[in-house]
C-alpha positions as CSV (number, residue, x, y, z in Angstrom):
1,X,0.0,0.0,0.0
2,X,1.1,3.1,-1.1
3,X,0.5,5.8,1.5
4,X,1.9,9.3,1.9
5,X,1.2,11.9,4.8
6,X,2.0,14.7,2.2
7,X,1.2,14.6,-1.2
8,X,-2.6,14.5,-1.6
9,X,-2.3,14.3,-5.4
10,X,0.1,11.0,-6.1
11,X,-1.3,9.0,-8.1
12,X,0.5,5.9,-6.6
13,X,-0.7,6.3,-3.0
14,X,-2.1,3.9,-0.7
15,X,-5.7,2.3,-1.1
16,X,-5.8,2.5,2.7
17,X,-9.0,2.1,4.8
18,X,-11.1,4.6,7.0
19,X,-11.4,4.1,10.4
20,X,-13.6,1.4,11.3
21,X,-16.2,3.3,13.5
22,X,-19.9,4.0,13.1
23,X,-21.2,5.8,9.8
24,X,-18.1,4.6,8.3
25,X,-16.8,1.6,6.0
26,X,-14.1,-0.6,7.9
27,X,-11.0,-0.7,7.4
28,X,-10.4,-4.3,6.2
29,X,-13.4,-2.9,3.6
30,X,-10.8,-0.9,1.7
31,X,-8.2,-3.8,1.8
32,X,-9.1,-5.2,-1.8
33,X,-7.7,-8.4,-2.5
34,X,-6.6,-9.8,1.0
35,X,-5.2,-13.0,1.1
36,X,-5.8,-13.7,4.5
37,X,-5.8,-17.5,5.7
38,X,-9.1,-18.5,7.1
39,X,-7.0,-20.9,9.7
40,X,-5.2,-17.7,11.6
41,X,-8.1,-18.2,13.8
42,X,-7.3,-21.7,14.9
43,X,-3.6,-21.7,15.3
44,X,-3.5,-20.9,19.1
45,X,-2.1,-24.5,19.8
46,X,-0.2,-25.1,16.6
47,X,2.8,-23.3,17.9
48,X,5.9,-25.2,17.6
49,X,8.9,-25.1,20.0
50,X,10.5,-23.3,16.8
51,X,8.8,-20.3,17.5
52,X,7.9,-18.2,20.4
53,X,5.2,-19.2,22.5
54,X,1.5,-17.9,23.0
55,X,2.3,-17.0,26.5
56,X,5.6,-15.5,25.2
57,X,4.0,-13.5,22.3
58,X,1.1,-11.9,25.2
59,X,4.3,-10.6,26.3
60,X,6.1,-9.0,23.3
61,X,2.5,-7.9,21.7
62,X,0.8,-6.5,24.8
63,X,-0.6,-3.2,25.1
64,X,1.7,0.1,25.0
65,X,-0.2,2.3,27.1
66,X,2.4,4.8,27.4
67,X,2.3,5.5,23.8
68,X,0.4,8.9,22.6
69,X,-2.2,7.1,21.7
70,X,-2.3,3.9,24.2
71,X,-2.0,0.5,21.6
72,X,-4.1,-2.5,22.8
73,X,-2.1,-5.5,22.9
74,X,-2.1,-7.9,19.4
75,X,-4.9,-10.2,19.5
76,X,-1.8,-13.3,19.0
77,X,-4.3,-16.0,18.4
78,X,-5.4,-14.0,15.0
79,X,-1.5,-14.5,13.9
80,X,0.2,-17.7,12.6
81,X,3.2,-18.3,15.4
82,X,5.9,-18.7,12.5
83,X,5.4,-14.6,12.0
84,X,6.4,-13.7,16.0
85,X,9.6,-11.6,15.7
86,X,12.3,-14.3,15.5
87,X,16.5,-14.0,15.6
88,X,17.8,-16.2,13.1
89,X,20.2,-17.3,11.0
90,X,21.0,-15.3,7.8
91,X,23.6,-15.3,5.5
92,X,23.8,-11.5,3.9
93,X,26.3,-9.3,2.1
94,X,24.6,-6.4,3.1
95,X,25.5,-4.4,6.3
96,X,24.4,-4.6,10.0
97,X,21.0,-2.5,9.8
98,X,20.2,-3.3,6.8
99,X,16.2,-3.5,6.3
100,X,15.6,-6.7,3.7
101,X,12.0,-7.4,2.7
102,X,10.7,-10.8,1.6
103,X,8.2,-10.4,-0.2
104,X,6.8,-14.0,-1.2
105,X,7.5,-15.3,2.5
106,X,6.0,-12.4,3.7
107,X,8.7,-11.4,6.2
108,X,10.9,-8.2,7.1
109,X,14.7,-8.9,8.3
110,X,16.9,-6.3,10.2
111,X,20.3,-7.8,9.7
112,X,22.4,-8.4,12.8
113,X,26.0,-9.1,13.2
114,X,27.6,-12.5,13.4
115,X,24.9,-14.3,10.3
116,X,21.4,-13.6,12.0
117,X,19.1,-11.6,11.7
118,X,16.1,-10.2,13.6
119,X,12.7,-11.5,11.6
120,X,9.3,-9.9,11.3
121,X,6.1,-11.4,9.6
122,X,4.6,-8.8,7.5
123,X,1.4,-8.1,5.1
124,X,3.1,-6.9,1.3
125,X,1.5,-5.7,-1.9
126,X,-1.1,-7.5,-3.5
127,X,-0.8,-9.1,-7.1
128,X,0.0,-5.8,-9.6
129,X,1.1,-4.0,-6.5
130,X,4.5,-5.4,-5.7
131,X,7.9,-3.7,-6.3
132,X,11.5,-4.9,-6.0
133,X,14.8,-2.8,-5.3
134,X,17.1,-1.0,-3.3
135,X,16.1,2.2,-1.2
136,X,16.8,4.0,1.6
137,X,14.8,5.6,4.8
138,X,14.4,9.1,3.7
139,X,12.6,10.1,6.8
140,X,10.5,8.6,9.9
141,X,7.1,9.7,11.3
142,X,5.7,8.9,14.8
143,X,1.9,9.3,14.2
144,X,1.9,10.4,11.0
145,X,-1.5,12.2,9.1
146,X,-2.5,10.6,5.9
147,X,-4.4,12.2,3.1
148,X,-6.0,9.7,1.1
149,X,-5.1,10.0,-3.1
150,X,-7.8,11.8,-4.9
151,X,-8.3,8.5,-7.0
152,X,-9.2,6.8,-3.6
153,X,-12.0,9.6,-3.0
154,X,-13.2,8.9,-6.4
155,X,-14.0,5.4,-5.6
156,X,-14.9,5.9,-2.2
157,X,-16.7,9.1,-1.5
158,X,-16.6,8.2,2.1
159,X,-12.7,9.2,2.0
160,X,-13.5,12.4,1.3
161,X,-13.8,13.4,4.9
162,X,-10.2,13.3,5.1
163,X,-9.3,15.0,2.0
164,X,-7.1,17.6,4.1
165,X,-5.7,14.8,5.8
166,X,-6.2,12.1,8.8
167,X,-4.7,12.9,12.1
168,X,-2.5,10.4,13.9
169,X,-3.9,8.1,16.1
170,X,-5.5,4.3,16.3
171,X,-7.9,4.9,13.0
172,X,-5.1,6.1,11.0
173,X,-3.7,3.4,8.5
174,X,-0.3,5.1,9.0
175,X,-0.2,3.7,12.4
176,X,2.1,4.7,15.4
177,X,5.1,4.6,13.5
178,X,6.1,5.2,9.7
179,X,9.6,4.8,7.9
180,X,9.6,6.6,4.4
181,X,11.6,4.9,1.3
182,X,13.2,7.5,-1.3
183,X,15.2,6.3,-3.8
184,X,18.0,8.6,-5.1
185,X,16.5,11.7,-2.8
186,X,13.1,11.1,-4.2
187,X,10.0,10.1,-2.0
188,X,9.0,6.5,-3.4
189,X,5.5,6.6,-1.8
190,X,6.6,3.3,-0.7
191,X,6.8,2.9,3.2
192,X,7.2,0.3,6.2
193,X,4.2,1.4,8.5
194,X,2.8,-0.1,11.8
195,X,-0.7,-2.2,11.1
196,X,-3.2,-2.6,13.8
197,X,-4.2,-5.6,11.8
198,X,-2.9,-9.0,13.2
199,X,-5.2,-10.6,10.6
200,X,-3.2,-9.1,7.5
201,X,0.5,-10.2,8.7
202,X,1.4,-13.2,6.4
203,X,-1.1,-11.7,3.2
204,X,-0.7,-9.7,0.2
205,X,-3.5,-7.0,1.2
206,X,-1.6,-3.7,0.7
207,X,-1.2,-1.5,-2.5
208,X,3.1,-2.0,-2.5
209,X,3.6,-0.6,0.9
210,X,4.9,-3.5,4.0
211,X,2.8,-3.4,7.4
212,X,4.7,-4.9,10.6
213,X,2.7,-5.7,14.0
214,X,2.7,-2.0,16.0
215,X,4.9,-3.7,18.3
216,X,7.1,-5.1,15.8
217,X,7.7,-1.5,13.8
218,X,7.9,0.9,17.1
219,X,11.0,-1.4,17.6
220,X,12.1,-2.0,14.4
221,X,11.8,2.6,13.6
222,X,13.3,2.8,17.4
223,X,16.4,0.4,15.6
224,X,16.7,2.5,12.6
225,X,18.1,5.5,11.6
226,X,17.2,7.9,8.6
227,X,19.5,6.5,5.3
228,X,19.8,2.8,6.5
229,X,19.6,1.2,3.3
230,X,16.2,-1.1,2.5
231,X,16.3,-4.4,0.1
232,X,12.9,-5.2,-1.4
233,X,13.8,-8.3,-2.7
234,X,11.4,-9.6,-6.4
235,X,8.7,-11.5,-5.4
């Protein structure tokens, strides 16, 4: 999903969602094409000793209350155990820091010294949506507004409510936490945003942009400076 808290006009922006509150379509509504696995549901018990634990992942995904707007802890039990954040072992090139998204596997890597790497499960681009290449973080946002793309308003009238642009907070699809890919000192449109959506994580739902857990992109952003270089691998 393309999304942008700037440029109203792009034409490549995000097909994001409106927040899902009365009078108003839902978010998931605007996700067109999600591949989500009708199973999430019933994978409490399937976890393996290969990956963290429900009672572990309570503990990583619980609620941030001290956040500017408090997040509510990930509903786990919505989320296939094999995407929990995960060190593990990977064989790279690239540098410590580096961001490397996968695409078809539907993971994010931050590689970390000695061959591992620290793993997050992720929702990418949907089919006609997907991208592949080298960037860089041109800039982060905590809470960032988005402005929904004047072709969004076109098909849904609903978005035009937020023409002039959506605050930060819970409803907004940036999330808590944004990290903005340029590519030779131009904005992308592309981004790594925080998704309030365990549901999504392992699905091609988005229009190109990658969504982490909240809890998994406040620590990945807190981990990552402005011009750490990002690998979109080809799907």
């Amino acid at each position: 999903m393309m999304m942008d808290d700037q440029n109203a006009d792009a034409g490549k922006r995000s097909e994001m969602a409106l927040p899902g509150r009365a009078g108003l379509l839902s978010r998931r509504s605007f996700l067109v094409g999600s591949a989500v696995s009708l199973g999430a549901l019933g994978l409490t018990g399937c976890a393996s000793s290969d990956y963290m634990s429900l009672a572990e992942a309570q503990k990583v995904y619980g609620p941030l209350p001290n956040e500017k707007f408090p997040i509510p802890a990930v509903e786990v039990a919505k989320v296939n155990p094999k995407y929990f954040r995960k060190t593990v072992p990977y064989e790279t090139k690239e540098a410590v820091g580096t961001i490397i998204v996968d695409p078809s596997n539907y993971y994010v890597y931050r590689v970390e010294d000695e061959g591992t790497a620290t793993r997050y499960g992720a929702n990418v681009g949907r089919a006609g949506f997907l991208w592949s290449g080298d960037a860089y973080v041109g800039r982060k946002s905590e809470w960032a507004t988005w402005t929904p793309p004047r072709e969004m308003i076109k098909r849904q009238p609903e978005a035009a409510k937020w023409a002039n642009g959506m605050p930060g907070g819970l409803d907004n699809p940036l999330g808590a936490r944004t990290l903005h890919l340029y590519q030779n000192g131009v904005y992308t449109l592309y981004t790594i945003y925080a998704s309030s959506d365990p549901e999504s994580i392992g699905s091609g739902v988005t229009s190109g942009c990658v969504g982490l857990l909240s809890q998994d992109m406040i620590e990945l952003y807190d981990r990552t400076p402005v011009k750490t270089k990002v690998v979109v691998l080809t799907a």
